[in-house]
C-alpha positions in Angstrom: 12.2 51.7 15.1 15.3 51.1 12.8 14.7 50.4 9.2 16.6 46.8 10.1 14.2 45.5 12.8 11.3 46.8 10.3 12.8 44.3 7.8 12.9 41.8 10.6 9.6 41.8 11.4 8.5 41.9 7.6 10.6 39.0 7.1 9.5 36.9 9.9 5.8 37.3 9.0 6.4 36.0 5.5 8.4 33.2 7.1 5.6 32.6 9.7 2.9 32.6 6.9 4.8 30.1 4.6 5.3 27.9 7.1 2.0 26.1 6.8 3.1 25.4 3.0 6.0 23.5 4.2 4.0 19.4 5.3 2.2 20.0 1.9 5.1 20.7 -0.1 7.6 18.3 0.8 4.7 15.9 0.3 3.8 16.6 -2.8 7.6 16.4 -3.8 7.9 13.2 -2.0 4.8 11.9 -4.3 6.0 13.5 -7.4 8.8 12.1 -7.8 8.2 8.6 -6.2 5.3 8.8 -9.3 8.1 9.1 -12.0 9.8 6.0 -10.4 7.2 3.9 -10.1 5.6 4.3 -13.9 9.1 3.7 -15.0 9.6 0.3 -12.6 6.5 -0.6 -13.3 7.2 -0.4 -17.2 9.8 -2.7 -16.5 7.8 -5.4 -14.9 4.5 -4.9 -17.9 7.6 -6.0 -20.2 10.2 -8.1 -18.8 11.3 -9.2 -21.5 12.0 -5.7 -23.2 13.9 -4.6 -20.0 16.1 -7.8 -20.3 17.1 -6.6 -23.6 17.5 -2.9 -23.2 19.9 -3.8 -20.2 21.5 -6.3 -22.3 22.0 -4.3 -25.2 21.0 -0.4 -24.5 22.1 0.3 -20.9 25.5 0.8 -20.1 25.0 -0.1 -16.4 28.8 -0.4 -15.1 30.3 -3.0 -12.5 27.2 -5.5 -12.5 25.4 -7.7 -14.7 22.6 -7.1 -17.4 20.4 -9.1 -15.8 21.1 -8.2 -12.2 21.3 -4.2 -13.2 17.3 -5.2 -14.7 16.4 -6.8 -11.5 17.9 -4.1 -9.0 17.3 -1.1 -10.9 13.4 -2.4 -11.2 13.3 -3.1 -7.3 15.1 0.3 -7.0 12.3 2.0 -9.4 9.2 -0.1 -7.3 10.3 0.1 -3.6 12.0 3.2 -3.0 9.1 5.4 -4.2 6.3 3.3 -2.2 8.3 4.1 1.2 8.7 7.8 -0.4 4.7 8.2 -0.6 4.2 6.5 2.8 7.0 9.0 4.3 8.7 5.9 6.1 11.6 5.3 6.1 12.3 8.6 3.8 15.2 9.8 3.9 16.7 5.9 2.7 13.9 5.6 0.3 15.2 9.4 -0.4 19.2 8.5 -1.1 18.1 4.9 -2.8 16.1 6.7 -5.4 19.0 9.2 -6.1 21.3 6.1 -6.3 18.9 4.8 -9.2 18.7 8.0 -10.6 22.5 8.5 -11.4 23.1 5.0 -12.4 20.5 5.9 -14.9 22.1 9.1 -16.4 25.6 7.3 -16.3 24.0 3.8 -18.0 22.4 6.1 -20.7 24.8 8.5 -20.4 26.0 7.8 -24.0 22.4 8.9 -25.7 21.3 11.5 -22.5 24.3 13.4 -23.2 23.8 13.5 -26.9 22.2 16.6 -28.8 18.3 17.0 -28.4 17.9 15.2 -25.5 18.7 17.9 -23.3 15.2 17.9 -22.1 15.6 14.1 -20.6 18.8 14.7 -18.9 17.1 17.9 -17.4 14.7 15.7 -16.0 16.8 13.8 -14.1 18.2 16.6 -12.4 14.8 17.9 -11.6 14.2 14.5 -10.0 18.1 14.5 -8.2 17.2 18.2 -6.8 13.7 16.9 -5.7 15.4 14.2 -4.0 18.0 15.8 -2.2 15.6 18.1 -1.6 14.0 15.2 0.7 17.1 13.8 1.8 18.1 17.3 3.3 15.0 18.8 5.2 12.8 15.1 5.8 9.5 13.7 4.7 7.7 16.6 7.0 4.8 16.5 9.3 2.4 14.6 6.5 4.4 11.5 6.9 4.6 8.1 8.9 7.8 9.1 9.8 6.9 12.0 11.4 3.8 10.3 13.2 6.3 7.7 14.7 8.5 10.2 15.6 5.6 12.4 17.6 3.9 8.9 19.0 7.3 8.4 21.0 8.5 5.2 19.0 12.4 5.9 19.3 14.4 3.3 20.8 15.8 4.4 24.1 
């Protein structure tokens, strides 16, 4: 046997044993970062009031207004991350958090890019790789997504 099918094989039964890690992993991605979103949206709802005023006079979001930046990045931080736990719909849920998640660094771009808060914008890439992540290889098998998928629920 040549020293390249011996790495073969060696390789394939690491591959073959990490495969059962794959269903828990992506889900406890999925859930970890939906869980950063949703303490954050539901911040925002505690304190309306406060998140009018930090999008009024904090957040930099661009194109839209204060209040309707509030009101879409709150449904953003609240509905994206449920369908993210749930695994339905996950790969939207998925791009729609990452949406949120830039329009966050650029809106606070001005104090996230500022010295000693390296550590918050690091964060958000965490949570962008995390996400795309998702978005590239699915909810996997611990999802409703795949359970539809495997119950024969595509549309002919």
């Amino acid at each position: 046997m040549t020293v390249a099918v011996q790495l073969h094989r060696f390789n394939d039964l690491a591959e073959r044993a990490a495969q059962w890690l794959v269903a828990p992993l992506l889900l406890i991605t999925r859930v970890y970062v939906a869980w950063q979103f949703l303490k954050s949206g539901w911040l925002k709802i505690a304190d309306w009031e406060t998140t009018q005023f930090l999008f009024e006079e904090e957040y930099k979001v661009p194109l839209v207004s204060p209040l309707l930046a509030a009101v879409g990045g709150t449904f953003g931080e609240l509905a994206f991350p449920v369908l993210l736990i749930l695994g339905l719909l996950t790969r939207y849920a998925a791009a729609g958090l990452f949406a949120v998640n830039v329009i966050a660094v650029v809106s606070y771009a001005h104090v996230l890019l500022g010295e000693g808060f390296e550590a918050a914008l690091a964060q958000h890439y965490l949570w962008g790789f995390m996400l795309l992540v998702v978005l590239v290889f699915g909810p996997g098998r611990l999802s409703i997504d795949a359970w539809l998928n495997a119950s024969g629920a595509r549309p002919r």
